[in-house]
Structure formats: structure tokens, C-alpha cells
N, C-alpha and C positions, 0 to 999 in steps of 0.2 A: 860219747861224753862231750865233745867239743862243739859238738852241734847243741845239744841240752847247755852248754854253759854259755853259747852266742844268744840263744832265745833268753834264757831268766837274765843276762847284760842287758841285749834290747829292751823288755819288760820294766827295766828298771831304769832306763832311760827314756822311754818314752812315759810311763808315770812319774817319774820325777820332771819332766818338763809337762805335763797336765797339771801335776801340784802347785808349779810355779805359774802358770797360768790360772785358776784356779786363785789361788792366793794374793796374784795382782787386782781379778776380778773383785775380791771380796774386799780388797783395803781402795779400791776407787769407785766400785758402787752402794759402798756401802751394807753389803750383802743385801741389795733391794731387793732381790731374784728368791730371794726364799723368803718375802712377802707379799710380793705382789706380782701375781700371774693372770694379769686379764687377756679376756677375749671382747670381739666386737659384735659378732654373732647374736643373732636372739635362738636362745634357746628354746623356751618355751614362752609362747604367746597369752597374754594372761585373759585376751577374750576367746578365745577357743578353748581356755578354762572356764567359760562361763562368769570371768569375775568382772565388775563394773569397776574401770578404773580409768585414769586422767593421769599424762604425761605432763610432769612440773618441770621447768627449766630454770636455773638461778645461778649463781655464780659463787665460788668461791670466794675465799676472802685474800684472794691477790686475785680475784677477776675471772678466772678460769671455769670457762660455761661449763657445769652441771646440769646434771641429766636426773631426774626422778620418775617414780610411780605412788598415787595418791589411789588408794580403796579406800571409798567414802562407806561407811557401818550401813550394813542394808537395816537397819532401824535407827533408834533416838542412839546416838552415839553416848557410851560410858565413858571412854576414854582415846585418847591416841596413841598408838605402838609405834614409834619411831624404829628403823630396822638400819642397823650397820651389818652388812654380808659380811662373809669372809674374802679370804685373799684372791680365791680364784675366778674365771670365767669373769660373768656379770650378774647385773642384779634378776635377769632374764631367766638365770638359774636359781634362784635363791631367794625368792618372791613366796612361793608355793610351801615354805617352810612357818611365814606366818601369815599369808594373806587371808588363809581361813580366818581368823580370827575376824576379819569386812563383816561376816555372815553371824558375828556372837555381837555385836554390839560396840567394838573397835575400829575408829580409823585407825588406818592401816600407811606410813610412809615410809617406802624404800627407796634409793637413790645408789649411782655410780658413783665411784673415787675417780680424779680424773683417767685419763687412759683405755675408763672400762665404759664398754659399752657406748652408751652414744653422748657420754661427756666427752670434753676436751678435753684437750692440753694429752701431754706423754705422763705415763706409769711415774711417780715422783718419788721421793724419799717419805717416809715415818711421818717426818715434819709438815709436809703436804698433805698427806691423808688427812693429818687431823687438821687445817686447815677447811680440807672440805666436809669435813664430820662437823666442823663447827658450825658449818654456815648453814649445811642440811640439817643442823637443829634449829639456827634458827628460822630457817625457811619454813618446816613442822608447823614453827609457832605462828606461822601469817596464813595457811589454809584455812579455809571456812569452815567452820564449824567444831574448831578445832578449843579446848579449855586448856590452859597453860599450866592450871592445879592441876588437869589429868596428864600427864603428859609421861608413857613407859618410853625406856630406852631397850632396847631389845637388840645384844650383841654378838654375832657368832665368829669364835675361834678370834682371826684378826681383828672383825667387829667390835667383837667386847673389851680391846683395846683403844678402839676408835670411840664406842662408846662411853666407857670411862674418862677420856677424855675431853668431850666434848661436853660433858659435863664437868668436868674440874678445872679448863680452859675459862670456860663463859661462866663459872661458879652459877648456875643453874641447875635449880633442885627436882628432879624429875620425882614425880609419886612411887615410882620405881626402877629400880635399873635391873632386866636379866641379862647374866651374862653364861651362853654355853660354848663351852669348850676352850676355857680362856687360860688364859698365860701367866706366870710370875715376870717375867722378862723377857725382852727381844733378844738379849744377846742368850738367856736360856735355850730360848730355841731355837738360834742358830746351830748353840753347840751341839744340841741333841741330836739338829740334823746330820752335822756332821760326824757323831759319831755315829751314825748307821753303818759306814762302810770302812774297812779296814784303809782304804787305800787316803780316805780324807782325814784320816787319827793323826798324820804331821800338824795340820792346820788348823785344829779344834779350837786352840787360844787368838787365833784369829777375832771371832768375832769379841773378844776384848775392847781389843784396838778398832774394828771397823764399824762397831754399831754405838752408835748413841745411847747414853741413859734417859736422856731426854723424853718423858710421855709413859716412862714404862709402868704398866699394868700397876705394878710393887708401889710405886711412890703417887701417880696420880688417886690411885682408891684412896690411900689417907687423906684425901680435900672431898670425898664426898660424903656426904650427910643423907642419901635416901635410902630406902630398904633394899639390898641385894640380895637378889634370888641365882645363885649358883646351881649349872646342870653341866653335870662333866659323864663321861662313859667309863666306866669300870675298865674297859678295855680300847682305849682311845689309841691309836697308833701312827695319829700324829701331832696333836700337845699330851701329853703324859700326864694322865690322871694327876700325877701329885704334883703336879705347876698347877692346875686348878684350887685343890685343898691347898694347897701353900700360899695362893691370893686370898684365896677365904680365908685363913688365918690369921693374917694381917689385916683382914677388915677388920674395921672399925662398927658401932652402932648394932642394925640390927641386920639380920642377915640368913638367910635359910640356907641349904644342902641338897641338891635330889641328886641320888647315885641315879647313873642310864646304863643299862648291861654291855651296850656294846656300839661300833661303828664311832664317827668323828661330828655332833653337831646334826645325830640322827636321833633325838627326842621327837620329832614332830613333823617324822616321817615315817619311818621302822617301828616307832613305839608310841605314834599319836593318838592311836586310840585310848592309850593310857596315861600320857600327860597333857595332850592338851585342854580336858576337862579341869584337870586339876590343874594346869597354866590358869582357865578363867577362875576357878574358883580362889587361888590364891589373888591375883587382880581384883577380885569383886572382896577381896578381907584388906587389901591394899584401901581399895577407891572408897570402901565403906566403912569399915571399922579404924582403919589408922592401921594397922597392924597386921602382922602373918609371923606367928611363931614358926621355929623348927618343930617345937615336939607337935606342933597339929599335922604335921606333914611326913613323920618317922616315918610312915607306913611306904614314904615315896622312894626306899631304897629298893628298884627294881632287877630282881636277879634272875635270870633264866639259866 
């Protein structure tokens, strides 16, 4: 017994000194660590995918060299997909999610936050990201061949963060904004994070105090005006389904729904052969008719 009751003391000293470190981390980095996780690596090489593309460089909007990828439409271009990734890796990983689309009739621009990949500068705050979301929009707008009436925002998970911002920063009306796998709030999913595990349940009100409201999902959607197309997964397991439907909620204007069965920001990979027809065909009711109802698209709740 006296051994069993030196191990759970230990136990409990040594996680209450992780909590407290742990806790310092999150009120002086501002929990940036459960946003943003890049790597430098190229993952995958987008010409050994056979796709034609052009490395853009530009700078943010405090200076800080950025790093991009242009896939110019293998025909007469309909429109431009603007792409904000998610948190992790680089754009190296996360190209191939809408690059195809080069090959339907879309340019195609993807780019690094700083930190990631072969932009500059270190991994930054919220506030930085979208700094460089801002500027990789407007960078978008100065490629050749590019129409600034056609102009999609295409955002995944943190992306569609970044890309709501970058439109309601520079009040620039994109013909369409999709966002998959997006957020009500950053301090949301901090909390969520940390209620995964019983040992971080002290620290949960943390991200209160430590994250900024500033940019969040909830408040910048109300400054935009273009049609949002929402794709979230039925079984998302890491932003949770109803932080999606709870952003759509609160949009405003006009706005579609597609349920995805499953994975995190895996429509248009796990399940491409059955959204991304219908990704172009709602774009070409965007770019052509002005419009995309929900009920033309009921059929898009995907269940397996």
C-alpha cells in the first residue's frame, strides 16, 4: 500500500507540474500550437503529378516573403480557386485536394502562411495568418489571366478561417466562398481540444484568456456578402460537425449545406468522385446563373 500511494503522489506531481507548464505555454503563446503545425518538407511534388504549375513569390503585408503555387486551367479559364490549406504540414500536402480542378477549366492558387514551407518569417499568431491570407489574395488578383468577377475562395478547416477573412479584411466580394471543415470559433476549438483528455479538463477556460476574438469565423462571416458553400463530415474528429452547422447558422445571405460521411477536410479525396463533379457543377450555377440553391443540392447529404 505504501508503494501504490508514493506512485499516485508522484503521478500527481509530476501532472500537476506538466498542467502548470502546459498552462504558462498557452497564456504566452497564445495557444498558436493548436493552430499552426508546419513543416518544410515537400511532400508531394506537383510535377511528378503530372500537373503544370508555377512557383509565385510575394510578400506579405508587413514584408514577410511568401511562397506560392499557380495551376494555370489546361483550357479558356472559367474562374480562379484561391486555396487557403489547413493548419498542418504545407501547401506541398494539400495542393492535390483541389489542384484537379487546373484540368475542369480553373486556375488554381495555393500558397504558404509564413513558417510553412518555403515562405519566410516563423509560424506567427491568428493575426499573421491573416495578414498573409490577405495579401495571397491579393496576389490571386495580379496573375495572368486571372477575372477578379471570377474569383472562388476555397478554405479548409483553418483555411476557411483565413479565407473568410481575407475577404472581410480587404471587403472583397469573391463570386464564391467554400469553406470545409470550418470553425465557430478559435477559442471553440481550443476548448475542444482540450477537453480530449482528462488530465488537460483543469485548463479548458484557459483558452478564454489566451486566444483572441479577433478574426473569428462567428464575427468576420457577418461582413461577407458572397454565396457560401459549407462541407463539413458527419463524423469530423477534429472541428466537430456542429461548429460547422453553427457558422452556417449565422450566415447571413445565401448559402448551401453538403453533409460528408466521414474523415477531417476529406471531400475531395475519400469522396471525390462524388463531390467533385458536383464542386464544378455548383461553380458553373455560381459563375453562370448568379445562384445555387440548397434544395438543388438536398441530394448532397452523403451517408455511407
Amino acid at each position: 500500500m505504501p508503494n501504490l500511494i508514493y506512485i499516485i503522489q508522484n503521478m500527481a506531481i509530476r501532472n500537476f507540474s506538466f498542467l502548470l507548464l502546459l498552462a504558462s505555454s498557452l497564456l504566452f503563446s497564445g495557444c498558436n500550437f493548436l493552430f499552426f503545425q508546419p513543416t518544410k518538407v515537400i511532400h508531394s511534388n506537383p510535377l511528378s503529378q503530372g500537373y503544370n504549375c508555377e512557383a509565385i513569390t510575394f510578400e506579405s503585408k508587413d514584408g514577410t516573403p511568401l511562397t506560392g503555387l499557380f495551376f494555370p486551367s489546361t483550357s479558356q479559364a472559367k474562374g480562379t480557386i484561391v486555396h487557403f490549406h489547413g493548419n498542418g504540414q504545407n501547401m506541398t500536402a494539400h495542393y492535390l485536394y483541389i489542384a484537379w480542378a487546373a484540368r475542369h477549366g480553373y486556375n488554381v492558387f495555393t500558397f504558404d502562411y509564413r513558417g510553412y514551407g518555403a515562405s519566410g518569417g516563423k509560424t506567427g499568431s491568428i493575426s499573421s495568418a491573416v495578414k498573409d491570407s490577405v495579401a495571397a489574395l491579393e496576389a490571386a488578383l495580379e496573375l495572368p489571366g486571372v477575372d477578379p468577377d471570377k474569383i472562388i475562395l476555397f478554405g479548409q478547416s483553418l483555411g476557411s478561417a483565413m479565407a473568410l477573412a481575407a475577404a472581410a479584411e480587404t471587403g472583397f466580394d469573391p463570386a464564391a466562398i467554400v469553406l470545409e471543415g470550418s470553425f465557430y470559433s478559435y477559442k471553440g476549438v481550443a476548448r475542444a481540444y482540450l477537453s480530449r483528455h482528462w488530465i488537460t479538463w483543469p485548463i479548458i477556460p484557459l483558452p478564454t484568456i489566451a486566444i483572441t476574438s479577433s478574426y473569428a469565423p462567428k464575427n468576420e462571416i457577418n461582413r461577407i456578402k458572397s454565396p457560401l458553400l459549407f462541407i463539413h463530415s458527419l463524423r469530423d474528429n477534429i472541428v466537430s460537425y456542429k461548429q460547422g452547422r453553427k457558422l452556417y447558422d449565422v450566415a447571413k445571405g445565401e448559402k448551401v449545406f453538403w453533409d460528408a460521411p466521414d474523415g477531417h477536410t476529406d471531400a475531395f479525396s475519400l469522396y471525390s468522385n462524388y463531390f467533385s463533379p458536383r464542386l464544378l457543377q455548383y461553380l458553373e450555377d455560381i459563375l453562370n446563373k448568379g445562384n445555387a440553391k440548397q434544395t438543388d443540392y438536398e441530394q448532397l447529404t452523403v451517408r455511407d
